[in-house]
C-alpha positions in Angstrom: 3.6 18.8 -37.5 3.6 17.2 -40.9 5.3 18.9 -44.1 1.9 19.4 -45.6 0.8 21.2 -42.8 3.7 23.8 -42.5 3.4 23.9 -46.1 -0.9 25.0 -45.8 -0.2 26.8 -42.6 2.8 29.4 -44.6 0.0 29.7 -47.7 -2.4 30.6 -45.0 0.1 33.2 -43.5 0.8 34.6 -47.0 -2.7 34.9 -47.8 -3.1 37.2 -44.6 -0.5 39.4 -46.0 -2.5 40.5 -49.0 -2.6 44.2 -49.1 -5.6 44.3 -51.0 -8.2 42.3 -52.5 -7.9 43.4 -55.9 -4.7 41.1 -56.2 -6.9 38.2 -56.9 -8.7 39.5 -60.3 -5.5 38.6 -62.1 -3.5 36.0 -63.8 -0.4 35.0 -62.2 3.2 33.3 -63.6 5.1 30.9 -61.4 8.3 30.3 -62.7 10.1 27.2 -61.8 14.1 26.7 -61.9 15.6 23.6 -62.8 19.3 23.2 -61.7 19.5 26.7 -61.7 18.1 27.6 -65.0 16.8 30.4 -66.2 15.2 32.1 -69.2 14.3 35.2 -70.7 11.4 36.6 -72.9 8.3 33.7 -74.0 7.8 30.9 -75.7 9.6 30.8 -79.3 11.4 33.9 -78.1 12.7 32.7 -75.2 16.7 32.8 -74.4 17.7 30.6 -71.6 21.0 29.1 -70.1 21.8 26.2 -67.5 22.7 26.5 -64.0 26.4 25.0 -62.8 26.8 21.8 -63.7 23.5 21.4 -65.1 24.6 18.3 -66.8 25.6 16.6 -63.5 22.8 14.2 -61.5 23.1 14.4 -58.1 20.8 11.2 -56.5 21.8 12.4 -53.0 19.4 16.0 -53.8 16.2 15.4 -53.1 13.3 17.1 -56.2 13.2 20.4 -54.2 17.1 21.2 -54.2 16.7 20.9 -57.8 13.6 22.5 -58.9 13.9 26.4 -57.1 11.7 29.6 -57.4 12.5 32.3 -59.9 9.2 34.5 -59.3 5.9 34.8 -59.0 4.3 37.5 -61.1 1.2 39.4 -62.0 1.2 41.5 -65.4 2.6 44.4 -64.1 6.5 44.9 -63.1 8.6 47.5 -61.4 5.5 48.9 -58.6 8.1 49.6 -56.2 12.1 50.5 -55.6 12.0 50.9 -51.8 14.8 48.9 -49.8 13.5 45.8 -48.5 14.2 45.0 -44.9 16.4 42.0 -43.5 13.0 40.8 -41.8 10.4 40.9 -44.3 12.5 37.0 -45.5 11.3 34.1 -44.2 13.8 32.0 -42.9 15.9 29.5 -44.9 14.8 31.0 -48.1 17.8 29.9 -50.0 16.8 26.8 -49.9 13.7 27.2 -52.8 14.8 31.0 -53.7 18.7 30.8 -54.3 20.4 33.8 -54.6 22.0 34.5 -57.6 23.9 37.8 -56.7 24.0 39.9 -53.3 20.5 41.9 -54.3 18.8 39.2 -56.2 15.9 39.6 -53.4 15.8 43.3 -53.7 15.7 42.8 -57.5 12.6 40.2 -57.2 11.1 42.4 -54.9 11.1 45.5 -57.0 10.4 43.8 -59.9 7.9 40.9 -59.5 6.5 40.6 -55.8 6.1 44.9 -55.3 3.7 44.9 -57.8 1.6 41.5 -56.6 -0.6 43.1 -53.5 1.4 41.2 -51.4 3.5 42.2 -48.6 7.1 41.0 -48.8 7.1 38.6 -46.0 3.5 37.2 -47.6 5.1 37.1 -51.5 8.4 35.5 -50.5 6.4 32.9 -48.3 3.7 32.1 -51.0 6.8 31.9 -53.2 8.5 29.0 -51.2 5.8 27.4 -50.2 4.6 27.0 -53.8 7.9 25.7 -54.9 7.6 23.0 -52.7 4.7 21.8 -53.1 5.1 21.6 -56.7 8.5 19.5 -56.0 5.9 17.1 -54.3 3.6 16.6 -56.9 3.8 14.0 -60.0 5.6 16.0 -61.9 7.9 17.1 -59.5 8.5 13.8 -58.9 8.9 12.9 -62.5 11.8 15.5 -63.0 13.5 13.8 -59.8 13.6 10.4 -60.8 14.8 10.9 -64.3 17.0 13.0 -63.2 20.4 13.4 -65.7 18.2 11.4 -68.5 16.7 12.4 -71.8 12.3 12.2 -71.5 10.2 13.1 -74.5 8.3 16.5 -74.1 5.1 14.8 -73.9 6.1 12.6 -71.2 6.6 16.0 -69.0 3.4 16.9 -70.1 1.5 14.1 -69.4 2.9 13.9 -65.4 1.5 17.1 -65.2 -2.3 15.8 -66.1 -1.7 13.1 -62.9 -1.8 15.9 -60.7 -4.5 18.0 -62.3 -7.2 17.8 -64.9 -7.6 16.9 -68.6 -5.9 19.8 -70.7 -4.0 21.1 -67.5 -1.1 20.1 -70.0 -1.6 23.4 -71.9 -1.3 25.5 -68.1 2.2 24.5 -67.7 5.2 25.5 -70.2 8.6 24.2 -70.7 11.4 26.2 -71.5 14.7 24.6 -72.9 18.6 25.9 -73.8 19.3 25.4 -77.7 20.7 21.9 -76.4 17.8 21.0 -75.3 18.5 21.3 -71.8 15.2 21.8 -69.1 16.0 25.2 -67.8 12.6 26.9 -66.6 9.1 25.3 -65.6 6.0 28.1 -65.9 3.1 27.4 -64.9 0.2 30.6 -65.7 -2.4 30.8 -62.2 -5.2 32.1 -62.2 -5.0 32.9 -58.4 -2.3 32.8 -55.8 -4.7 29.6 -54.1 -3.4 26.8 -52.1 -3.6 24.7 -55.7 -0.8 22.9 -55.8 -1.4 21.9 -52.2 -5.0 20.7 -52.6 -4.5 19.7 -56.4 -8.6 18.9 -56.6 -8.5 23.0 -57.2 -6.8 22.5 -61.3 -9.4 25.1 -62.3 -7.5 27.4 -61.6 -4.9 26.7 -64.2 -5.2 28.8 -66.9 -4.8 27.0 -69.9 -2.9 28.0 -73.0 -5.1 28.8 -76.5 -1.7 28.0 -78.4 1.3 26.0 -76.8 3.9 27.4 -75.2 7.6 26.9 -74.3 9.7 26.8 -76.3 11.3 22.9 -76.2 11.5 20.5 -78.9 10.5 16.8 -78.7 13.3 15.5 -76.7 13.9 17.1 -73.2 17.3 16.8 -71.2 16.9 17.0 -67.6 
């Protein structure tokens, strides 16, 4: 079975695992990692600070080990505090949702994913899946091959509109350290869909009245 198949067939499963249908008259927020980054508050506001050894370029790591989930998340927070089982994670999930301390899951799960409609199997599997996929489009791509170089902002912006449509530049934001360093990737959903799978769907993308992010012209990666 091909990768693009697993990765349609674990959207399908975490579609399934909606617990209600009202989870789709929402905007959604899928925040991207780069080398571990991280970030918090928006746009000019933002705070954010580099991964270990951000600065290093490792050729040998393919896009995805790179570019990891950091949530996926609906306007509310904090739905839920119940202990999430063992079982309700898929399987290899450190691979696209590292763990940065022994309840990071718990802490996603409470915060983010309890208050999506999904199940926790069905958010943590969307999650991944999305994160992947997004590794394996253009601009996923772009971020791999210019790896441990300096790219201009817009050139980050314009791999995005190879893999969607015209303006789908002002659905994704970058997020940068005060050195300039790539730490967070968000792009703002308009529902949990297969998009980034079948990338003919861009109307989904909900496209920015005013830019956001919060880097300058030059962008480290």
């Amino acid at each position: 079975m091909s990768t693009l198949s697993q990765i349609r067939r674990i959207v399908v499963f975490a579609g399934l695992s909606l617990c209600c249908a009202a989870s789709h008259a929402q905007n959604w927020t899928l925040s991207l990692s780069w080398k571990l980054g991280s970030c918090s508050g928006s746009d000019g506001a933002a705070v954010c600070n580099t991964g270990p050894n951000a600065a290093a370029k490792n050729d040998a790591a393919p896009a995805s080990a790179r570019l990891t989930a950091l949530s996926l998340r609906a306007a509310k927070v904090d739905c839920a505090t119940g202990t999430l089982a063992a079982d309700a994670l898929p399987e290899n999930i450190a691979a696209t949702i590292p763990a940065t301390a022994a309840d990071s899951y718990q802490q996603q799960w409470n915060r983010y994913g309890s208050c999506t409609g999904y199940t926790p199997a069905g958010y943590f599997a969307q999650l991944s899946a999305m994160t992947r996929a997004v590794a394996r489009t253009h601009l996923g791509q772009f971020l791999d091959e210019h790896d441990g170089k300096r790219v201009r902002l817009d050139e980050l912006k314009d791999a995005q509109l190879h893999d969607f449509f015209l303006g789908s530049d002002k659905a994704v934001q970058f997020y940068c350290t005060p050195e300039g360093r790539l730490a967070e990737v968000r792009y703002v959903l308009r529902d949990w869909s297969e998009m980034f799978v079948h990338r003919d769907k861009g109307g989904m993308l909900v496209p920015a009245s005013a830019p956001g992010g919060n880097c300058g012209d030059e962008v480290r990666l």
